[in-house]
C-alpha positions as CSV (number, residue, x, y, z in Angstrom):
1,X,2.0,36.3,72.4
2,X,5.0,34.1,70.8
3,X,4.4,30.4,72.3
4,X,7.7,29.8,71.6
5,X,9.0,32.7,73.5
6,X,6.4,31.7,75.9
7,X,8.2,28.5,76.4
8,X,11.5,29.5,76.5
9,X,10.4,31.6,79.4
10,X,8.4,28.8,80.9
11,X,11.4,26.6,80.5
12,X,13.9,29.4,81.4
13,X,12.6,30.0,84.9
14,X,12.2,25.6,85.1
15,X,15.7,25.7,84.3
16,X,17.0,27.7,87.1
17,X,14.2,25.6,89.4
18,X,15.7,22.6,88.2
19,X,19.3,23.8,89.2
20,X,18.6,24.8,92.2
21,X,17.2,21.2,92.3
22,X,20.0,19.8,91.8
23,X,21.7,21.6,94.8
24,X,19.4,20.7,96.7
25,X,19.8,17.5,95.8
26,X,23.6,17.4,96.4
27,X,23.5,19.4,99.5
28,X,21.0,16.4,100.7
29,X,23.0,13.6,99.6
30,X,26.6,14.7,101.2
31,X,24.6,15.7,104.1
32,X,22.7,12.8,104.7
33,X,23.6,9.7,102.0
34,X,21.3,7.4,101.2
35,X,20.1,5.2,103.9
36,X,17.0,4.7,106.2
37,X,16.6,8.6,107.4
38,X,16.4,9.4,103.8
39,X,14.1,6.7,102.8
40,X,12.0,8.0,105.5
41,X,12.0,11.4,104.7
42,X,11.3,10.6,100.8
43,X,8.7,8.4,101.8
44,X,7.1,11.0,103.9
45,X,7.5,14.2,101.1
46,X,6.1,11.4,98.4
47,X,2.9,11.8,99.9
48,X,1.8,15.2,99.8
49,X,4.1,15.5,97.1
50,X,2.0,13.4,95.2
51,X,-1.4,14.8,96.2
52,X,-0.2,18.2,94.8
53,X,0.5,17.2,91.7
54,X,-2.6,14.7,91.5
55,X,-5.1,17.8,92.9
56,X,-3.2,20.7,92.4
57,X,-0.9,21.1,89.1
58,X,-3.4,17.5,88.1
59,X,-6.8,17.5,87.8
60,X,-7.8,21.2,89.8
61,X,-5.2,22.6,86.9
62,X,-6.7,20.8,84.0
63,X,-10.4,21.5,84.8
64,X,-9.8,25.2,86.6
65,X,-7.9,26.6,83.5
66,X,-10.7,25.5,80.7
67,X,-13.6,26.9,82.8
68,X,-11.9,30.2,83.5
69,X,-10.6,30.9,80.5
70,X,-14.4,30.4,79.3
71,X,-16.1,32.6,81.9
72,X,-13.1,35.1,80.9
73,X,-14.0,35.1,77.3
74,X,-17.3,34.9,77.3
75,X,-19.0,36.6,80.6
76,X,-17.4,39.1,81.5
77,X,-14.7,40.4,84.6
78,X,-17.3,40.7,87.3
79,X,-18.8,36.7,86.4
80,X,-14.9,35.6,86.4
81,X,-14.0,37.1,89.5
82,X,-16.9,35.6,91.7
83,X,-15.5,32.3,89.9
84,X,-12.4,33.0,91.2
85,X,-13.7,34.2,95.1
86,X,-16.1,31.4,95.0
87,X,-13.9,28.6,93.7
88,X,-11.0,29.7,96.1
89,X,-13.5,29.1,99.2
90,X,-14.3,25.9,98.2
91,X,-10.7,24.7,97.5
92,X,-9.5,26.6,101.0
93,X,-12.2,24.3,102.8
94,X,-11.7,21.3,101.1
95,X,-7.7,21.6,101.6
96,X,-7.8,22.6,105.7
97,X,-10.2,19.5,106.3
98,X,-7.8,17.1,104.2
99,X,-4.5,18.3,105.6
100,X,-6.3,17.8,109.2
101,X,-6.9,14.3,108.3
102,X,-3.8,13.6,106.8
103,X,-1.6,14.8,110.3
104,X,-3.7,13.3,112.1
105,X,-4.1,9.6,110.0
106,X,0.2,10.1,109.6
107,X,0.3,6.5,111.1
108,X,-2.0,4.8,108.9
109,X,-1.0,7.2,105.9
110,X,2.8,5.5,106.2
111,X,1.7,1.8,106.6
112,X,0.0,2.1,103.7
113,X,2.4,3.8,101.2
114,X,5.4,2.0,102.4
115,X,4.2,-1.0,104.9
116,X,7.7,-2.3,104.7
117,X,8.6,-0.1,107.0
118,X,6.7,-1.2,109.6
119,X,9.4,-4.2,110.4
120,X,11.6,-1.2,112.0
121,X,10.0,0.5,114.6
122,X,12.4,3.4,114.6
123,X,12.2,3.8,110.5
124,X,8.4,3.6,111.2
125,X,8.1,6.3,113.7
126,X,10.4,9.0,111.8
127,X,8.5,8.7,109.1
128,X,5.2,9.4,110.8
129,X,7.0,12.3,112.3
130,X,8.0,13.8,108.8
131,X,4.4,13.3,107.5
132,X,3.0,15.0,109.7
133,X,5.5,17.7,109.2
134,X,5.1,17.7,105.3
135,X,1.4,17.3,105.1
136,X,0.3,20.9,105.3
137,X,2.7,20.9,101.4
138,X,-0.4,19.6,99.5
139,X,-2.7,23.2,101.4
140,X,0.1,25.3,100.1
141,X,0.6,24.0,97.0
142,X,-2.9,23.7,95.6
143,X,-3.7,27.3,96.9
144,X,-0.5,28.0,94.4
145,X,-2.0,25.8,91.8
146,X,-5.0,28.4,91.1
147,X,-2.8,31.1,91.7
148,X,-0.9,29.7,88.7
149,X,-4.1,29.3,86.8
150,X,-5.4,32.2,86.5
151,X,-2.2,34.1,86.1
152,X,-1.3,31.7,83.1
153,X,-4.7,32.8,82.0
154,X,-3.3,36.1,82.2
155,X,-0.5,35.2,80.3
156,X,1.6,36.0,82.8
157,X,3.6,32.8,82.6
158,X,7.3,33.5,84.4
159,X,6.0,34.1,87.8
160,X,4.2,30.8,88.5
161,X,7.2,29.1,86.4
162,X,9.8,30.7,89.3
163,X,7.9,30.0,92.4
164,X,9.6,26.4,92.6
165,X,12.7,28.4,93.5
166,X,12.0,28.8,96.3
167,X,11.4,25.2,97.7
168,X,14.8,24.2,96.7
169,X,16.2,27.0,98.0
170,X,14.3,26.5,101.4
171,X,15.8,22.6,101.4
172,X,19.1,24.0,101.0
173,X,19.1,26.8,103.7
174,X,17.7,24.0,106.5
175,X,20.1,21.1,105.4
176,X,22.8,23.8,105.6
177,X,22.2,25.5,108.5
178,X,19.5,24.3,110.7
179,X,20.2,20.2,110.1
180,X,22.3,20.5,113.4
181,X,19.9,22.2,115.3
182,X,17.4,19.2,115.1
183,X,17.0,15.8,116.6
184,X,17.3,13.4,114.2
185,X,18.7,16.1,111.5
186,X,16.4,14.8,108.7
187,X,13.4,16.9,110.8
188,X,15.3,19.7,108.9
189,X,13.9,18.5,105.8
190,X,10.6,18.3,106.9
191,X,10.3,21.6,108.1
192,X,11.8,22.8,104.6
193,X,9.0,21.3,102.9
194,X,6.5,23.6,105.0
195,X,8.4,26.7,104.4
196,X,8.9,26.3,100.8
197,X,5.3,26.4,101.1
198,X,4.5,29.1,102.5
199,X,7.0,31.2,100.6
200,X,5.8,30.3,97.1
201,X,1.8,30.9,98.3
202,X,2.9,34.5,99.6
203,X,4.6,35.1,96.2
204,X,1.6,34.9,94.3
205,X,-0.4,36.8,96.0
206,X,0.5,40.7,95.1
207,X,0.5,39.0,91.1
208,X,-2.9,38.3,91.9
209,X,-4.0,41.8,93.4
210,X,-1.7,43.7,90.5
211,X,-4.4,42.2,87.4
212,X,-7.3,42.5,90.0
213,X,-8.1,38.8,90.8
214,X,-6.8,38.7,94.3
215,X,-9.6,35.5,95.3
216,X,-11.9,37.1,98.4
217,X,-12.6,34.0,100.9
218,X,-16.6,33.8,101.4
219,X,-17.7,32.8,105.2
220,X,-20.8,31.9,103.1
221,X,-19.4,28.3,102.0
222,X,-23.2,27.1,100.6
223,X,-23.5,29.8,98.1
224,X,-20.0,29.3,96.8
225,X,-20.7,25.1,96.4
226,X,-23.5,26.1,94.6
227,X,-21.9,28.3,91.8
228,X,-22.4,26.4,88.6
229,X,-18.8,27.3,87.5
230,X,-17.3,25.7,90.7
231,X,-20.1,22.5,90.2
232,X,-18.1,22.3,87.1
233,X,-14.6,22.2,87.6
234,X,-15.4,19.5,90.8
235,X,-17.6,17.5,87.8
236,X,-14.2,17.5,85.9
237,X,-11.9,17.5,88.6
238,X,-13.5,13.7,89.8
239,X,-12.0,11.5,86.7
240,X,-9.4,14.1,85.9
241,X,-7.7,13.2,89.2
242,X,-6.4,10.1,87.9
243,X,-6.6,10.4,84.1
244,X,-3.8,13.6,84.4
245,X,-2.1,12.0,87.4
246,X,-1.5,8.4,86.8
247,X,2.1,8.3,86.6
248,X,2.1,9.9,90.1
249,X,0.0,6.9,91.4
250,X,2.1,4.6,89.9
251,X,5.2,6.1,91.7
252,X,3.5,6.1,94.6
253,X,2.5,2.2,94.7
254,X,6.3,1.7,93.3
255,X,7.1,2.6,96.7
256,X,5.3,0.3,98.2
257,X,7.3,-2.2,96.0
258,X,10.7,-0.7,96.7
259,X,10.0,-0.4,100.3
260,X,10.5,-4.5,100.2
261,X,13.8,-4.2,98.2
262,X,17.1,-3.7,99.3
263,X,17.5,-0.8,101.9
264,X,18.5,2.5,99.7
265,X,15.9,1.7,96.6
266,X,13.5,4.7,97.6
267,X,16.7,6.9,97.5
268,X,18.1,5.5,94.6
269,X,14.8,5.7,92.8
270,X,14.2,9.3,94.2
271,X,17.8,10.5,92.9
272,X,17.2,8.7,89.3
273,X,13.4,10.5,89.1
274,X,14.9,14.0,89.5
275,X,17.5,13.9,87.1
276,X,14.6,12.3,84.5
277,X,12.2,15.3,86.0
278,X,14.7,17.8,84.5
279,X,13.6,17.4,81.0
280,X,10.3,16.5,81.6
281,X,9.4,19.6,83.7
282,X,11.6,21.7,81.6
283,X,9.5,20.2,78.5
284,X,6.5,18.9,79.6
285,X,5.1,20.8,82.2
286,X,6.4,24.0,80.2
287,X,4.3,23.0,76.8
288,X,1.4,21.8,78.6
289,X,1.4,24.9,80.5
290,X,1.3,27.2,77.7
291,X,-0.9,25.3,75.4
292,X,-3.5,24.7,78.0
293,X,-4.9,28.3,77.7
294,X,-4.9,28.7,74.2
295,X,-6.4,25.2,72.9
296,X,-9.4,26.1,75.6
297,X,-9.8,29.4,73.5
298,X,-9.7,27.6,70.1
299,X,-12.3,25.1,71.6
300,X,-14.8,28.0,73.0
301,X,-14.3,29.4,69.7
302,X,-15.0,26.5,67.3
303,X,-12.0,27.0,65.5
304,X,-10.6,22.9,65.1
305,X,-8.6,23.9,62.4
306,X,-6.3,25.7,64.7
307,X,-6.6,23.5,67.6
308,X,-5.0,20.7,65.2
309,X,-2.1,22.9,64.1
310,X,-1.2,23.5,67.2
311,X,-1.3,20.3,68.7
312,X,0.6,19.1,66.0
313,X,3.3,22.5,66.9
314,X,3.8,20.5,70.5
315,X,4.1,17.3,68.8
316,X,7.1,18.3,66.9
317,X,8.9,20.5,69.5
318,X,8.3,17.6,72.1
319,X,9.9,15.3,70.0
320,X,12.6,17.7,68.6
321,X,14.1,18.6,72.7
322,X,12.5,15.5,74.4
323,X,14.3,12.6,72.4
324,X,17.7,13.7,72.5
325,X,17.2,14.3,76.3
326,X,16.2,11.0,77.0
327,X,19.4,9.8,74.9
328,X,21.5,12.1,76.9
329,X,20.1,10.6,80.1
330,X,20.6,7.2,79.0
331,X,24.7,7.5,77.9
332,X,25.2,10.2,80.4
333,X,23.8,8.5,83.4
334,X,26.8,7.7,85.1
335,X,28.4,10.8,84.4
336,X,25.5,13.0,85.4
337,X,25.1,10.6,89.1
338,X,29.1,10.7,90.0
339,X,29.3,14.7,89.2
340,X,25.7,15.5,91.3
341,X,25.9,12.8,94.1
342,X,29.4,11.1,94.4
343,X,30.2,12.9,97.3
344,X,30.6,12.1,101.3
345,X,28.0,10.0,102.2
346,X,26.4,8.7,98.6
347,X,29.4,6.0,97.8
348,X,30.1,4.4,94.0
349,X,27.2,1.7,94.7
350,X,24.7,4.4,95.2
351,X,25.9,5.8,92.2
352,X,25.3,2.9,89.9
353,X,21.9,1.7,91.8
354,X,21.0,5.2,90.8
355,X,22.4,4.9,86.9
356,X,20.4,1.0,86.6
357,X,17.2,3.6,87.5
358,X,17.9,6.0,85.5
359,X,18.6,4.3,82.1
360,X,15.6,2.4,82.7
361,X,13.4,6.1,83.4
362,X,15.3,7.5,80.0
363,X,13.4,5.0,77.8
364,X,10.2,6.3,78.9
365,X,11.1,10.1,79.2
366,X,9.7,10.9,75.9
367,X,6.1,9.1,76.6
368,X,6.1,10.6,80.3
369,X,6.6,14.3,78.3
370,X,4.2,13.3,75.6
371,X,1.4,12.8,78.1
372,X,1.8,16.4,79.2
373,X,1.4,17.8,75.8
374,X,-1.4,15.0,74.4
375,X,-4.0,15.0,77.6
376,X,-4.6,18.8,77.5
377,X,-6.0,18.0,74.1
378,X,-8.6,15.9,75.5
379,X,-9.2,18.3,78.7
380,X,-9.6,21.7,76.7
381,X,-12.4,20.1,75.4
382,X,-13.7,19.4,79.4
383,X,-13.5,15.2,77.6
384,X,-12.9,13.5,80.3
385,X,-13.7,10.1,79.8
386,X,-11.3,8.9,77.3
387,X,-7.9,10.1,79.3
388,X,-9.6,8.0,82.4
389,X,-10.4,4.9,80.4
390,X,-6.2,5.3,78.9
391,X,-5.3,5.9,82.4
392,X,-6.5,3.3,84.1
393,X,-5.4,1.0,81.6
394,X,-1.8,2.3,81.6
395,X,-2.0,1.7,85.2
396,X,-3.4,-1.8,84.9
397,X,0.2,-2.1,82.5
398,X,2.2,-0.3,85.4
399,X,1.6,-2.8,87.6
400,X,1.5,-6.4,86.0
401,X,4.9,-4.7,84.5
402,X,6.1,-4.6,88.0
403,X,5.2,-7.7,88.9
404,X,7.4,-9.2,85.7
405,X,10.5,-7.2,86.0
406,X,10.5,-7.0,89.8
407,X,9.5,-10.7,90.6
408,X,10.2,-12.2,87.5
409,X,13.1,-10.5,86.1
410,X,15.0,-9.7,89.3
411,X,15.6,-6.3,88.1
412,X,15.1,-5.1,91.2
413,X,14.4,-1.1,91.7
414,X,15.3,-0.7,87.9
415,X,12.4,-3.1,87.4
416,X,10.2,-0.1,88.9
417,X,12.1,2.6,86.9
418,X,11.4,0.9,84.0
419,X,7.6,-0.2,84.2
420,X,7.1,3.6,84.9
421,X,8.3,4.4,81.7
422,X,6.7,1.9,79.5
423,X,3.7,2.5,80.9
424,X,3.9,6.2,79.9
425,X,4.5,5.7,76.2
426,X,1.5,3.5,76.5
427,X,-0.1,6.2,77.8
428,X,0.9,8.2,75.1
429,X,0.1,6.3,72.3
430,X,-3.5,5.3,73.3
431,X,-4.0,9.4,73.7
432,X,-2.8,10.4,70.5
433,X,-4.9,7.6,68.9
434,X,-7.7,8.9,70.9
435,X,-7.3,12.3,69.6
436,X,-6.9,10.6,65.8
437,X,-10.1,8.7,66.3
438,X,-12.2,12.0,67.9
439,X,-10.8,14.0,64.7
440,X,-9.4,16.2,67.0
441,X,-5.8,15.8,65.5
442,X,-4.7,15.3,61.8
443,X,-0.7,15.5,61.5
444,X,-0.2,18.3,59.4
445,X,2.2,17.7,56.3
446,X,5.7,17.0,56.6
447,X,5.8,14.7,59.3
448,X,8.2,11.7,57.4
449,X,10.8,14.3,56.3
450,X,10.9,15.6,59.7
451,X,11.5,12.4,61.1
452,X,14.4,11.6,58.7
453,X,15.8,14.6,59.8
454,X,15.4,13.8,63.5
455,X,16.4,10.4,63.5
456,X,19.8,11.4,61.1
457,X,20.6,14.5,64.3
458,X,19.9,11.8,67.1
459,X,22.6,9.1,65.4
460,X,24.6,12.0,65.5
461,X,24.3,13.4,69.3
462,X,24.3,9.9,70.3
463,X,28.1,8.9,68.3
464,X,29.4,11.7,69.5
465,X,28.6,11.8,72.9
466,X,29.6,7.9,73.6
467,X,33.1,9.0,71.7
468,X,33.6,12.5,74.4
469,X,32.3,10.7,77.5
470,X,35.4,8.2,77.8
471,X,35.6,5.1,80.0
472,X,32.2,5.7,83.0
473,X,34.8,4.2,85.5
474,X,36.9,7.2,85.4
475,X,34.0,9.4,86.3
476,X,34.5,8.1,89.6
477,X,38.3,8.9,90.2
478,X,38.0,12.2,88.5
479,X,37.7,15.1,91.3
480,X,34.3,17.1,92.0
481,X,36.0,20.1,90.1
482,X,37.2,18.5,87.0
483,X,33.9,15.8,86.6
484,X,31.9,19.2,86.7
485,X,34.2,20.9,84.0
486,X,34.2,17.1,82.4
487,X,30.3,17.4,82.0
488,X,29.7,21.1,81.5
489,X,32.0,20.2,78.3
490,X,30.2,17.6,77.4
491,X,26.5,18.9,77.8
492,X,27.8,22.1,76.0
493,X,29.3,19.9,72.9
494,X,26.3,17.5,73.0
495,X,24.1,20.3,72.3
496,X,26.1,22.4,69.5
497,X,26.6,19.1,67.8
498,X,22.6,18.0,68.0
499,X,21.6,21.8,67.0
500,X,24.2,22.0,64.3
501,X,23.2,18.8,62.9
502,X,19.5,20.1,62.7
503,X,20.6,23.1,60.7
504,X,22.4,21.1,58.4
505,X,19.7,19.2,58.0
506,X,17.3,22.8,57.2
507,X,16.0,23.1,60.6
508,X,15.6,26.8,60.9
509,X,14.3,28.5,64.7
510,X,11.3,30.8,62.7
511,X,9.9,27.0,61.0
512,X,8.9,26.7,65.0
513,X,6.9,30.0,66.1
514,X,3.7,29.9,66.6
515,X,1.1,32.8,68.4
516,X,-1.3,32.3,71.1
517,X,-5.0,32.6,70.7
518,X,-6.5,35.8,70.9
């Protein structure tokens, strides 16, 4: 298979997700601003929300995908499949006990992730009431997660890419419609979350059945925690939960920050996080996802050679689409908020609360996608040790960075925003010298040149887009019609400008293809 028309699918269907996203997003914001129902309600989703990707799309992804894609290769269909069954009984156990615990531990769950709260009685209870609501996400979701797996082991990469679909439209079919029938409205939301769910673990199924790997639950729960192959992924799992996933911890324990701060932070933070997740899950999530698979084959084969090149093949792409994204967040920010937000409840302050977060996210974007693309290096291998000891420490950062901007600073939510992304080119850095150091990565030739070349098209995109955008203040009197033909103009422009640049410069698409391992 192409990997790069791998990740233009990949990135296709994460493009329509993402859209939808931002509907989803508007349709929220006009129908319920930003305010203290919608800091609860984010505060409540943040939760299981975070658990998925920590367990799910985190560490059960990174250690699930290397082990089957070994058994796969190496042992045979009938050895893989009782991985699968075997695996699947384990995680289905493991996930019904947790999600009991977490509806039932609601109240404790909330005063610990945003203990702010607990000054408002009323704020206080409607968040319990959501958690409890959202918690059965994180069953769902990780049931998805090995769904995804073992289809991406399959190389059957669109299907899992799509399922996200269906959350957003779930949010915008119950903020719609249902909001009114519910008392407080934001319930709606809540109830979204559990039927996004559900839809997207029902979609996966008949993929499953139609390449024969349909998991079989075991009432036999011993024999399956006894398989060696599931011993193994829960060995890797362990450390991998916060080695993949520390930028979700540190969002979480941001929270806990902005739940001091000015009422409307979580919301303004929240907004700012899913324009920045645009990119990265269009880039990020999409290049990890497809190099995953093929840099565990390399590994079970021996071949470093090819493990290099194509770590150094995601190197270059992530830095050729994620850089000029991150500049494109950082001029377009206001012009991005008032033509997705600005409307009925979400006023002009929200808007540039929201822009302060979002500049400070954009100058982290390109470490936040880096990670993505870097720590699969380290976890094809089943090395687990040196992505915890760079985690921790980038966590470590995260935090006395808060402290500084936050308390010492006074930059406020922005402060947060911002130690986020530091942190995550930290993150980034220590991984690729961990790989340099391991010899598991040599740059392959070319790499100054390239750079030139990059850095030449980036002065350009950036010139020209400050010169299109015009005065940000007028963004706000413009008209939901014409800021939307405004920006569709400008996005459209920015990106025949950057692309023609890089031509001019001898970029050429066929420099950039690369095949999957056998």
């Amino acid at each position: 298979m192409n990997l790069l028309r791998a990740l233009v699918t990949v990135s296709g269907m994460t493009l329509l997700s993402r859209i939808l996203g931002f509907v989803r997003d508007f349709v929220i914001a006009r129908t319920f601003g930003a305010g203290m129902l919608t800091d609860a309600f984010f505060v409540a989703f943040k939760l299981p929300n975070l658990l998925r990707r920590l367990f799910a799309e985190g560490a059960f992804s990174q250690a699930f995908v290397p082990i089957l894609g070994e058994y796969r290769n190496q042992q045979g269909e009938a050895h893989t499949r009782t991985l699968i069954d075997n695996t699947a009984t384990v995680l289905s156990f493991v996930l019904l006990l947790v999600t009991l615990a977490g509806v039932i531990c609601a109240p404790w769950l909330v005063w610990v992730s945003a203990p702010g709260f607990a000054a408002d009685a009323d704020k206080f209870a409607i968040t319990v009431e959501l958690t409890r609501i959202t918690f059965p996400y994180i069953l769902f979701m990780s049931l998805v997660a090995m769904a995804a797996g073992i289809l991406n082991t399959w190389s059957r990469f669109a299907l899992p890419a799509f399922t996200p679909v269906l959350l957003n439209l779930s949010f915008i079919g119950m903020s719609l419609f249902a909001a009114p029938w519910f008392d407080p409205p934001i319930l709606a939301l809540g109830w979204a979350v559990f039927l996004g769910g559900l839809l997207q673990l029902a979609l996966q199924l008949p993929a499953l059945s139609r390449i024969g790997m349909l998991p079989r639950l075991s009432l036999n729960l011993r024999r399956a925690w006894q398989d060696e192959g599931v011993r193994r992924i829960l060995r890797l799992m362990a450390p991998a939960t916060l080695g993949v996933s520390v930028s979700q911890v540190s969002l979480l324990i941001n929270t806990i920050f902005a739940s001091f701060l000015t009422s409307g932070s979580v919301s303004w933070l929240y907004y700012a996080d899913r324009l920045m997740e645009f990119p990265a899950g269009m880039l990020g999530v999409a290049l990890g996802t497809i190099l995953l698979p093929s840099l565990s084959k390399y590994h079970a084969s021996a071949n470093t050679e090819e493990y290099g090149r194509l770590l150094d093949w995601g190197l270059r792409l992530t830095l050729l689409l994620a850089l000029p994204a991150a500049l494109g967040l950082a001029l377009l920010a206001t012009p991005l908020i008032a033509t997705l937000f600005h409307h009925g409840a979400f006023t002009a302050q929200d808007v540039e609360e929201t822009r302060r977060a979002l500049v400070a996210y954009s100058l982290g974007l390109t470490g936040m996608i880096l990670v993505k693309v870097l720590a699969p290096g380290f976890y094809a291998r089943q090395n687990i040790r040196t992505p915890v000891k760079i985690a921790l420490l980038a966590l470590a950062a995260t935090q006395a960075m808060n402290l500084l901007f936050v308390f010492g600073l006074d930059l406020g939510h922005a402060g947060l925003a911002l130690s986020i992304g530091l942190a995550a080119c930290l993150n980034a850095l220590l991984l690729y010298l961990g790989l340099r150091r391991h010899g598991v990565y040599a740059p392959q030739a070319g790499w100054g040149l390239f750079l030139l070349k990059l850095l030449a098209a980036l002065g350009v995109l950036g010139s020209a887009l400050w010169f299109l955008m015009g005065p940000e203040a007028a963004w706000l009197a413009y008209g939901p019609l014409e800021r939307m033909a405004r920006l569709t103009l400008l996005v459209l422009a920015g990106i025949a400008i950057y692309f023609a640049t890089l031509w001019a410069c001898g970029f050429r698409l066929r420099d950039f293809k690369r095949r999957s391992a056998g």
